[in-house]
Structures are given as structure tokens and as C-alpha cells.
C-alpha positions in Angstrom: -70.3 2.9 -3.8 -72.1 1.9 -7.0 -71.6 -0.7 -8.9 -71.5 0.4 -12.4 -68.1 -0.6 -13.5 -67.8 -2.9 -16.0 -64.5 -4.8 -14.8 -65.4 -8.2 -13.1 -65.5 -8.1 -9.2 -63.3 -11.8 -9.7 -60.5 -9.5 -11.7 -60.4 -7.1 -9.1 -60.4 -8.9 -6.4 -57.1 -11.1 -7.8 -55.4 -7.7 -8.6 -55.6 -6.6 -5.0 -55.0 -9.6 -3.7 -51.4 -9.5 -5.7 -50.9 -6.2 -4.9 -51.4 -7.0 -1.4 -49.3 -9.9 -1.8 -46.2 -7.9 -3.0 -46.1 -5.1 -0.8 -46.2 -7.9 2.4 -43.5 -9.5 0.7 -41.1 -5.9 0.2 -39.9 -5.9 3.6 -38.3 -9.4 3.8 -37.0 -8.7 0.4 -35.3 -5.6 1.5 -34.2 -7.2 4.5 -32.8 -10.4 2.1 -31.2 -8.2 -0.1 -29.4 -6.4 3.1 -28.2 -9.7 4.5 -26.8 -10.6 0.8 -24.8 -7.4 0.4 -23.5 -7.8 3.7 -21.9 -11.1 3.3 -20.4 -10.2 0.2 -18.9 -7.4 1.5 -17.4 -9.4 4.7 -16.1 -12.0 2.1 -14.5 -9.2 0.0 -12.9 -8.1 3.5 -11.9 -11.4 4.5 -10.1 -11.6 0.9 -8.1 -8.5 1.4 -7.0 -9.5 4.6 -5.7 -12.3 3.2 -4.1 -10.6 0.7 -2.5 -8.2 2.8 -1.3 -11.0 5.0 0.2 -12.5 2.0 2.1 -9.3 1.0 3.3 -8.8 4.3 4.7 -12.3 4.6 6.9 -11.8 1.2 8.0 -8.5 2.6 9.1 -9.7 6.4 11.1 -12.8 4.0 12.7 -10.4 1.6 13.8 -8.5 4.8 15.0 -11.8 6.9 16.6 -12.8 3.5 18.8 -9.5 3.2 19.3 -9.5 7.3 20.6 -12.7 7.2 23.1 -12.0 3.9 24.4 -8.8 6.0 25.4 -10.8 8.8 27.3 -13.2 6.5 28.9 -10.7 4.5 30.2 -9.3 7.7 33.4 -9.9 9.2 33.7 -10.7 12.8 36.2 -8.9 14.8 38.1 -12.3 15.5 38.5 -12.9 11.8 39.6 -9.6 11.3 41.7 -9.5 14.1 43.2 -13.1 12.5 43.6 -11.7 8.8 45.3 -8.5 10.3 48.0 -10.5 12.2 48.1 -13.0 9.1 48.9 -9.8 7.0 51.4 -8.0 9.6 53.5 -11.5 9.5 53.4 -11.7 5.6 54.8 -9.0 5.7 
């Protein structure tokens, strides 16, 4: 190849050594840049689980809450049986 640039061999030299340097460098960037995405997305998961979790645990109160006030509002058939006979001798 001739040599009748006029660009110093030094300039060129540093250019390709950069250029070099950079496309080495893409693949463990890339890869980086996987790893990085791929823990914020498990943290994102592990914060809707949590969430979820969370919900669920207000619901399965709401529902012991009401379960329990339904049995307490509700008359045995001994108390009822009393208050009946109670009633019949009022009578």
C-alpha cells in the first residue's frame, strides 16, 4: 500500500487501537447491561409479590373479621330453645 497519506501513522495507529478497544469491550457491556435489567426486573417481582401478599392478608382478615361477627350474632339453639320457653311462660 503506498504511503502517500498525509495523516500521521501515530494518529492512526491510536484510532485503531480505540476502535479496537471498544468493540472488545461490547460484549461484556451487553452482557452487563443483561445482568442489570435482570435484577431489576426480579426486584420489581419480588415487590409485587409482596404486595400481593399484603392484599391478600387484609382480605383473609376482613373475612375472619365478618366470620367471626356471624357466629356472634347468631343464636344457638340452646338460647333459643331458653328464650322460647322464657316467652311460652310469660305468657
Amino acid at each position: 500500500m503506498p504511503d502517500n497519506s498525509i495523516v500521521n501513522p501515530q494518529i492512526t495507529d491510536a484510532v485503531t487501537q480505540t476502535n479496537v478497544k471498544v468493540i472488545a469491550e461490547a460484549p461484556a457491556m451487553a452482557l452487563s447491561n443483561v445482568y442489570q435489567a435482570m435484577a431489576h426486573s426480579t426486584g420489581i417481582l419480588f415487590e409485587n409479590a409482596v404486595s400481593a401478599q399484603q392484599n391478600m392478608n387484609v382480605i383473609a382478615q376482613a373475612a375472619t373479621t365478618q366470620g367471626v361477627a356471624l357466629i356472634y350474632s347468631v343464636d344457638t339453639a340452646a338460647a333459643g330453645a331458653a328464650t322460647n320457653k322464657i316467652l311460652d311462660e310469660n305468657k
